[in-house]
C-alpha positions in Angstrom: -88.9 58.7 -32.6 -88.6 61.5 -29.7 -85.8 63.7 -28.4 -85.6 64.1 -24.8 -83.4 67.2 -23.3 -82.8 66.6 -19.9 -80.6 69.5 -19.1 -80.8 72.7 -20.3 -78.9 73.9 -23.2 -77.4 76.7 -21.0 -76.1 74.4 -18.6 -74.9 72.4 -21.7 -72.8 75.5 -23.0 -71.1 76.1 -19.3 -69.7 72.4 -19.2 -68.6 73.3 -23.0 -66.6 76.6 -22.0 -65.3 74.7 -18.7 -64.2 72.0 -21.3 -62.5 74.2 -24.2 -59.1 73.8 -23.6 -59.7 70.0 -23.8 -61.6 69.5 -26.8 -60.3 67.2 -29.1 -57.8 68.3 -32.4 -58.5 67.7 -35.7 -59.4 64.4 -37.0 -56.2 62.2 -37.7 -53.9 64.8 -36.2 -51.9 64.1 -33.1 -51.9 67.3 -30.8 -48.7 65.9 -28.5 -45.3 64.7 -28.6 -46.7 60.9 -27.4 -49.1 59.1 -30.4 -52.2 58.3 -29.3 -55.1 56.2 -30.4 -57.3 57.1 -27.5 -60.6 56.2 -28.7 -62.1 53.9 -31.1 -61.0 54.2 -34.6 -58.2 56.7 -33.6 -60.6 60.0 -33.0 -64.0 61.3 -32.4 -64.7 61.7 -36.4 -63.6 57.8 -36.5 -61.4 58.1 -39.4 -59.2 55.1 -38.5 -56.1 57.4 -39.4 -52.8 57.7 -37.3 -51.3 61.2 -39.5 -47.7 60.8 -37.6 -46.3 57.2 -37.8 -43.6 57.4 -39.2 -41.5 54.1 -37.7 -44.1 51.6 -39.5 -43.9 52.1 -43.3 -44.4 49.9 -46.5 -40.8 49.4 -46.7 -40.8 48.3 -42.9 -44.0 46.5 -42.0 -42.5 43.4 -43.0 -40.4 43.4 -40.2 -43.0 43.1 -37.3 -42.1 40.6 -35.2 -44.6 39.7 -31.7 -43.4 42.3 -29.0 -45.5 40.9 -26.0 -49.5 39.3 -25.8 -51.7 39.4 -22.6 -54.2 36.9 -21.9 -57.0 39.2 -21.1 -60.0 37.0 -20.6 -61.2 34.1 -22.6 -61.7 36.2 -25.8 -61.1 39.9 -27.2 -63.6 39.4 -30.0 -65.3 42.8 -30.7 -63.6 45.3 -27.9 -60.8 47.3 -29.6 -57.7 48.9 -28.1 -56.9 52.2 -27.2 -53.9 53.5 -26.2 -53.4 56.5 -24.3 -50.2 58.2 -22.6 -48.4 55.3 -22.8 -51.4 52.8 -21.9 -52.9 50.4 -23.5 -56.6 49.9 -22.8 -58.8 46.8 -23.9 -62.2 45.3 -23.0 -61.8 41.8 -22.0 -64.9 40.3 -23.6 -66.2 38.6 -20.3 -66.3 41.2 -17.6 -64.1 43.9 -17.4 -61.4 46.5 -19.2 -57.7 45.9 -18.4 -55.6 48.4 -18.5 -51.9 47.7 -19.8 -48.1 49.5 -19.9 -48.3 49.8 -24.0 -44.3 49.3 -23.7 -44.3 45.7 -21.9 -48.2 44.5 -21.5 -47.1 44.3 -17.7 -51.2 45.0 -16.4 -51.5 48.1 -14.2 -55.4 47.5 -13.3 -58.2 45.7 -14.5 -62.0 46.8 -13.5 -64.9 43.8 -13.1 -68.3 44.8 -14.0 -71.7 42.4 -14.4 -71.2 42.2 -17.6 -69.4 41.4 -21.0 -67.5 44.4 -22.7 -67.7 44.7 -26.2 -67.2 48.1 -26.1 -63.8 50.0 -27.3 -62.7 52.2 -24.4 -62.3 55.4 -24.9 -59.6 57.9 -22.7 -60.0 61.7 -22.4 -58.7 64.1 -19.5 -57.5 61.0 -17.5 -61.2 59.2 -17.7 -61.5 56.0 -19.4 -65.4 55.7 -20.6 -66.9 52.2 -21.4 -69.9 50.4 -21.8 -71.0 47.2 -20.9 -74.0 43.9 -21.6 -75.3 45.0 -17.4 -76.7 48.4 -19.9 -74.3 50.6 -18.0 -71.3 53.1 -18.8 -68.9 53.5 -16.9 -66.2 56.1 -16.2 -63.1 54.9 -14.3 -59.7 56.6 -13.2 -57.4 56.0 -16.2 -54.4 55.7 -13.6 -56.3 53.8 -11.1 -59.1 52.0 -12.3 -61.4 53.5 -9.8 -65.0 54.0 -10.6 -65.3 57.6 -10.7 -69.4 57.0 -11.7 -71.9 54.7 -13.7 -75.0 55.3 -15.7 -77.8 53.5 -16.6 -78.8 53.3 -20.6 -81.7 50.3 -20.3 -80.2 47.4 -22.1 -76.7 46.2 -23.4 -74.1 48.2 -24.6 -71.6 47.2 -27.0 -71.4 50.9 -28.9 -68.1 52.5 -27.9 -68.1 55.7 -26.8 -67.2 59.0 -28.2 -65.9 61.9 -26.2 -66.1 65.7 -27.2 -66.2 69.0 -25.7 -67.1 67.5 -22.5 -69.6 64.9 -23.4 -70.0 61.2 -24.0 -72.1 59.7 -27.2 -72.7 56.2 -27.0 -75.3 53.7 -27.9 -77.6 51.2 -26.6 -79.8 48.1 -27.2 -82.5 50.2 -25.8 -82.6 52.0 -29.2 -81.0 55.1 -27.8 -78.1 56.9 -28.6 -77.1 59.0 -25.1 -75.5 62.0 -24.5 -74.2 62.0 -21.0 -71.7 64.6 -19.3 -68.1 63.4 -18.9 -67.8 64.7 -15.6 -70.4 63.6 -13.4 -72.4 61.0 -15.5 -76.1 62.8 -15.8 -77.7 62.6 -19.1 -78.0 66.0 -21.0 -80.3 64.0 -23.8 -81.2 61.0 -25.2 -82.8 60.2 -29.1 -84.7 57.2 -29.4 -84.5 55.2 -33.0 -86.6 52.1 -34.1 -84.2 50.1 -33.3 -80.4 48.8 -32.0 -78.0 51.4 -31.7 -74.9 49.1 -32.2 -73.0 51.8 -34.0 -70.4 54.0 -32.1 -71.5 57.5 -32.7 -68.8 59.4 -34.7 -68.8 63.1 -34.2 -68.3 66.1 -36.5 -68.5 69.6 -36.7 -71.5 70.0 -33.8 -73.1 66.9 -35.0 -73.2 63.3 -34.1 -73.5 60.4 -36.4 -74.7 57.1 -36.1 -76.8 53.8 -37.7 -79.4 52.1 -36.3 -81.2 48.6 -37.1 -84.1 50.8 -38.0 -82.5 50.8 -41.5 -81.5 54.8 -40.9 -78.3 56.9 -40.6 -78.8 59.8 -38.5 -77.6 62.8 -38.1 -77.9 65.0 -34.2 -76.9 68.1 -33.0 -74.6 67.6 -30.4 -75.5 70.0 -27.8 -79.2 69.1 -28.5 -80.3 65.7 -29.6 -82.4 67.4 -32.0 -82.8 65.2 -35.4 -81.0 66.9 -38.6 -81.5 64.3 -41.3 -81.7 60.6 -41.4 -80.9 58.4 -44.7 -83.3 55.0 -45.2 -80.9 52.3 -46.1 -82.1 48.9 -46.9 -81.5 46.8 -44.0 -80.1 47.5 -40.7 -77.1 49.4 -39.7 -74.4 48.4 -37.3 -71.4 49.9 -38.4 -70.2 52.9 -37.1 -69.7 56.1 -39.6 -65.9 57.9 -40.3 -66.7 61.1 -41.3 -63.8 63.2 -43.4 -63.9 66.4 -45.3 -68.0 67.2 -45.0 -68.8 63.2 -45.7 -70.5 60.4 -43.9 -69.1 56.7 -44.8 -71.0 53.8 -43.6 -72.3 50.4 -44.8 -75.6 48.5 -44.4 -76.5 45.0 -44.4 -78.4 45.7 -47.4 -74.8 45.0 -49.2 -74.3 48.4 -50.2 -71.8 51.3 -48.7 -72.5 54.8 -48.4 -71.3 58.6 -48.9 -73.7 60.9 -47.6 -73.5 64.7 -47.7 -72.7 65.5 -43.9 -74.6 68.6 -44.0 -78.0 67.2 -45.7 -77.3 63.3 -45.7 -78.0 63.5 -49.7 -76.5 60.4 -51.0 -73.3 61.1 -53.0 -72.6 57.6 -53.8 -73.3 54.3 -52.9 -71.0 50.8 -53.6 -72.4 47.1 -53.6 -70.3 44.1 -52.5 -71.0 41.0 -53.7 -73.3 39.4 -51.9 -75.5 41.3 -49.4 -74.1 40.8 -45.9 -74.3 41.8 -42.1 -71.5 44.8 -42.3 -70.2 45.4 -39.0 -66.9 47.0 -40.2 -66.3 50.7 -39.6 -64.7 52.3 -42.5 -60.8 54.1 -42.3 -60.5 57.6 -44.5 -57.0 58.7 -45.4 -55.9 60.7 -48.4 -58.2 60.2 -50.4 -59.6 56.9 -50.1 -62.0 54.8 -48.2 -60.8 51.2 -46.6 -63.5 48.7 -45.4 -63.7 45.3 -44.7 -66.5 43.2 -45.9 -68.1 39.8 -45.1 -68.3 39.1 -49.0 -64.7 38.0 -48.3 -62.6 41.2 -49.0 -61.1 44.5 -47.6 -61.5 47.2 -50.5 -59.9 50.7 -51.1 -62.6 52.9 -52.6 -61.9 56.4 -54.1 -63.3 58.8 -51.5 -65.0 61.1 -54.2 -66.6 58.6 -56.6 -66.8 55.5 -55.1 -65.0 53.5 -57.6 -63.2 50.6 -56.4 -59.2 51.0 -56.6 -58.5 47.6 -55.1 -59.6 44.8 -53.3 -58.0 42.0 -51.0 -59.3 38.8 -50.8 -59.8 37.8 -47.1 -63.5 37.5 -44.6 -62.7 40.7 -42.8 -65.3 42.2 -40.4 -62.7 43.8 -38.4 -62.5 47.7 -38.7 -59.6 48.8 -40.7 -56.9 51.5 -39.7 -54.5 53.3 -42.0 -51.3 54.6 -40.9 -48.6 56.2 -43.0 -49.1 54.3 -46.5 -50.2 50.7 -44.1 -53.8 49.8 -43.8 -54.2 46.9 -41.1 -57.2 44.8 -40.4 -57.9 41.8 -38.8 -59.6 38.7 -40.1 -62.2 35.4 -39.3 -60.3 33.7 -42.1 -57.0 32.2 -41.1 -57.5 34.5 -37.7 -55.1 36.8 -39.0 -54.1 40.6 -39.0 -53.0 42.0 -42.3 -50.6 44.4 -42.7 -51.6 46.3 -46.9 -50.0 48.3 -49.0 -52.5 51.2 -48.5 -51.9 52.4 -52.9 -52.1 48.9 -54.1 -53.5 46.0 -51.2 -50.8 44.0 -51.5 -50.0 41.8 -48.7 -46.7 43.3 -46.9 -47.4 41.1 -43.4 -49.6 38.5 -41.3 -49.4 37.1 -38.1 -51.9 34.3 -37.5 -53.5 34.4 -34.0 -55.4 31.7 -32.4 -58.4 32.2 -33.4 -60.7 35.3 -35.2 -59.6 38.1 -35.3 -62.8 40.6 -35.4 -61.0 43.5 -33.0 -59.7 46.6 -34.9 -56.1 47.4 -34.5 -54.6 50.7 -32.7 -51.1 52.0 -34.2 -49.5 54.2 -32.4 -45.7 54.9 -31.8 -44.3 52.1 -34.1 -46.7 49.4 -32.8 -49.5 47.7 -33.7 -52.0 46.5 -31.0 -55.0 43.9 -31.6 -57.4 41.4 -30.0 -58.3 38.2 -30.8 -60.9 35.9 -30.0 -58.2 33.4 -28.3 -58.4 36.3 -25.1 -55.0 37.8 -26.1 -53.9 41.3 -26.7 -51.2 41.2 -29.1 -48.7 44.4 -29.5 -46.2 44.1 -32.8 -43.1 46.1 -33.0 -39.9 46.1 -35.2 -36.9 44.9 -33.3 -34.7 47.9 -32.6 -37.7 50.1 -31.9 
């Protein structure tokens, strides 16, 4: 394992002060009038929490009704939306990210690469960041489309990006998580693991958090690369972390999830599903609680403290979840629906059965709910009137 600094940490600290009045708000909290969802899981920690919807609501979630679908490519099977300013941005799953008025799903640009894009975009100071299979991220012109520049990580990329104070996190196939500036693309530093870096770095308080197939969580400074801690799981890691109130949650496919200590990544507690599976889905904090989808056939609401299971819903979800004003929704490979739950109990309160899996993780922001499925649409739910 080796840390490589590329760029000084001076230089590092003038992009940061250049960059201040853009850093991101807190975690969950939306800093404008206009909701939005801009990168994946909602915000850099990757809490999968939208803290102001209030036109979706147990009481109203029933109501969703199929506002418009795109046909983006032939399937939307792992890239998740993000919506930005009143634009809804997808990866197409066979060469390219589409960009999308979040209102009508009329398409505004799409951008063709070598490659398939598994990767969630994700939009900060009118840049839309993404990675691709050709190994390459890209930054394009979130108005335009335009390639604004491209860099090289070695092998595939199907880690989404994270944005903060000026930087991009993202992973790679090469076994590298790389931190690249936002503006012109040149690598400030890269770690190498012992393996995959499929999970989207979250990032924290200075820190960046990820899995690897190695069988380790790490934990990074952000303006170095330098290691802080690692936890050993028992199998590889491919979910990304959410990262709320000093904790890191993640699973393994050695069947059990995780609470680490953010500062020290001592384990606070640890749950096992039933059967020991590949996890791929990222975990949602809100209030409290933990949601996570599982391939041992359900999504489960953990206490965020103990660990203790407060419910569980019985479908085969390896979509991430997202929780927004007392709603968690997740998508599923089992009847390729999206699920609308009662975020206190995991009662059903709504489905809508795509036409085929649905593995995408949905955005909610403004009163609708975006997803993508497997069939190659993007699907955007709203309650009529709104």
């Amino acid at each position: 394992m080796k840390t490589t600094a590329l760029f000084g940490l001076g230089l590092l600290l003038i992009f940061g002060t250049m960059l201040a009045a853009q850093t991101p708000g807190p975690c969950g909290v939306a800093k404008t009038a206009y909701v939005n969802w801009p990168q994946f899981h909602s915000d850099v920690c990757h809490t999968g929490y939208n803290g102001s919807e209030f036109i979706l609501s147990p009481t109203t979630v029933g109501n969703l009704v199929l506002d418009w679908k795109y046909k983006a490519g032939d399937e939307i099977d792992l890239s998740s939306p993000t919506v930005a300013n009143g634009v809804v941005y997808v990866g197409d799953g066979v060469q390219g990210v589409s960009a999308l008025n979040a209102a009508t799903g009329t398409k505004l640009w799409n951008f063709t690469n070598a490659g398939e894009v598994e990767s969630a975009p994700a939009v900060a100071n009118g840049v839309v960041y993404v990675g691709s299979w050709d190994g390459t991220i890209y930054a394009l012109n979130a108005t335009t489309g335009a390639k604004l520049w491209s860099a090289s990580t070695g092998d595939f990329v199907a880690s989404s990006p994270a944005v903060a104070n000026g930087v991009v996190y993202v992973g790679s196939h090469s076994h590298t998580v790389w931190a690249l500036n936002a503006l012109t693309g040149n690598p400030l530093w890269h770690y190498t693991t012992g393996g995959i870096v499929y999970s989207s770095p979250a990032v924290a308080d200075g820190v960046v958090y990820f899995g690897s197939y190695d069988r380790n969580v790490y934990a990074l400074n952000a303006l170095t690369g330098a290691k802080l801690w690692s936890f050993a799981t028992g199998d590889s890691v491919s979910a990304s972390a959410a990262v709320a109130n000093g904790v890191v949650y993640i699973g393994s496919w050695d069947g059990n999830f995780y609470a680490l200590n953010a500062t020290t990544g001592a384990k606070l507690w640890s749950f096992s599903f039933t059967i020991r599976d590949q996890l791929v889905s990222s975990p949602a904090v809100a209030n409290g609680v933990v949601y996570v989808g599982s391939e041992d056939g359900n999504v489960y609401a953990l206490n965020a403290v103990t660990g203790s299971k407060l419910w569980s819903f019985a479908t085969y979800a390896d979509s991430s979840p997202a929780v927004a004003n007392g709603v968690v929704y997740i998508g599923s490979s089992q009847g390729n629906n999206v699920y609308a739950l009662n975020a206190a109990t995991g009662a059903k309160l709504w489905s809508f059965a795509t036409g085929n899996k649905v593995r995408s993780s949905p955005a909610v922001a403004n009163g609708l709910v975006y997803v993508g499925s497997a069939d190659g649409n993007l699907y955007a739910f709203h309650l009529p009137g709104h």
